[in-house]
N, C-alpha and C positions, 0 to 999 in steps of 0.2 A: 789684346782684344778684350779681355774682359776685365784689364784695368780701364780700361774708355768707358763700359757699359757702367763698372761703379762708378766712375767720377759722374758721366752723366745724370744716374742714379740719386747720387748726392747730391750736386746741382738741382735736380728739379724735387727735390724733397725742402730744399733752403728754400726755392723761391713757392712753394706752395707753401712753405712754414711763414715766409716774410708778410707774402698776402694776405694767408688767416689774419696776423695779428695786427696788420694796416687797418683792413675792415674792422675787425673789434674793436681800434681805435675811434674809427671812423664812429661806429655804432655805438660807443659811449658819451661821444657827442652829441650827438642827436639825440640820444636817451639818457642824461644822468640824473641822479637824485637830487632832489632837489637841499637836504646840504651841501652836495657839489656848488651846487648852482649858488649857493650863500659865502661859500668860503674863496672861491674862482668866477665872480660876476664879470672880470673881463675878459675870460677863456672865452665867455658865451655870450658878450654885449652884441646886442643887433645879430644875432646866430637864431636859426628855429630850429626848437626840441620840443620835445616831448616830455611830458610828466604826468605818472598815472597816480592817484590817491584818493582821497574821501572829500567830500566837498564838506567844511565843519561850518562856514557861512555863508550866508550871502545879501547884497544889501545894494539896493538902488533908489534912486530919485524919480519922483513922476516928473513927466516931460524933459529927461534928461536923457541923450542920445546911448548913455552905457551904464553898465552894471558893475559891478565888483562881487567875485567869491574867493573865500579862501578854500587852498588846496593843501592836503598833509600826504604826505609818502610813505608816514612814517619815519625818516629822518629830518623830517622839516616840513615848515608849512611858508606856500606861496599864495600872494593876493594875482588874481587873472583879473583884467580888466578884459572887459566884454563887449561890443557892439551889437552883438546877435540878440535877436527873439529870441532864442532857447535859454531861461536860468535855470543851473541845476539847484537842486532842493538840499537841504541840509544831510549829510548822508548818505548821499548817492555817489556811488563810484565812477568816477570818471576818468578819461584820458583827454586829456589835452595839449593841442601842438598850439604856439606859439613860438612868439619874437620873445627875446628878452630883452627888457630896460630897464634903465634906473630913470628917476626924475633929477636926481641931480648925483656929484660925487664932493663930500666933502673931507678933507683929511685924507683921502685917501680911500674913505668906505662909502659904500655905495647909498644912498638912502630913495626908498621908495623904488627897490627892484622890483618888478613884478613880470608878468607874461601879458602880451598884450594876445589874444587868442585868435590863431586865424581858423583852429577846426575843435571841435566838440562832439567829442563822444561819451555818450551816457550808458554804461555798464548795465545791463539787466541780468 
């Protein structure tokens, strides 16, 4: 009898161990740094995450349907292409969810990864 109670024990201590560490898989997906995102661009091709950092530029065309800023994490900085009204300002902290793409792949590396942004959030 109370070898049943540990094995059961053990059993649901594995499967609550297995699913912690699924989800934090799961959740490092949807959130990685954006050196992740430069060194594994085809883990995350056409996949949406999240990237929070500092917005160091930003630069757009009049009569031009989109924007462009860049983002730093601190391990890395990504270009967001933007379709929204809202540009963030140089400096402001941001999080942003996005698709990832590249514009093309040559050799093998990726050129012109960027986050194409479906939400914007500006830190205060």
């Amino acid at each position: 009898m109370v070898l049943k109670s540990l094995v059961r024990s053990v059993r649901l201590l594995a499967i609550v161990a297995a699913v912690a560490a699924l989800s934090g898989c799961a959740h490092a997906l949807r959130n990685p740094d954006i050196a992740d995102l430069q060194r594994h661009p085809g883990r995350y091709q056409n996949h949406t995450v999240s990237v929070n950092g500092v917005v160091t530029s930003s630069w757009g065309l009049p009569l031009v349907p989109f924007r462009f800023y860049k983002v730093d994490d601190g391990t890395g900085e990504m270009t967001v292409l933007s379709d929204g009204r809202r540009m963030p300002a140089t400096g402001e902290r941001v999080r942003v969810k996005g698709r990832v793409e590249e514009v093309a792949v040559l050799g093998g590396r990726p050129l012109g990864l960027h986050l194409r942004e479906e939400n914007l959030y500006v830190k205060r």
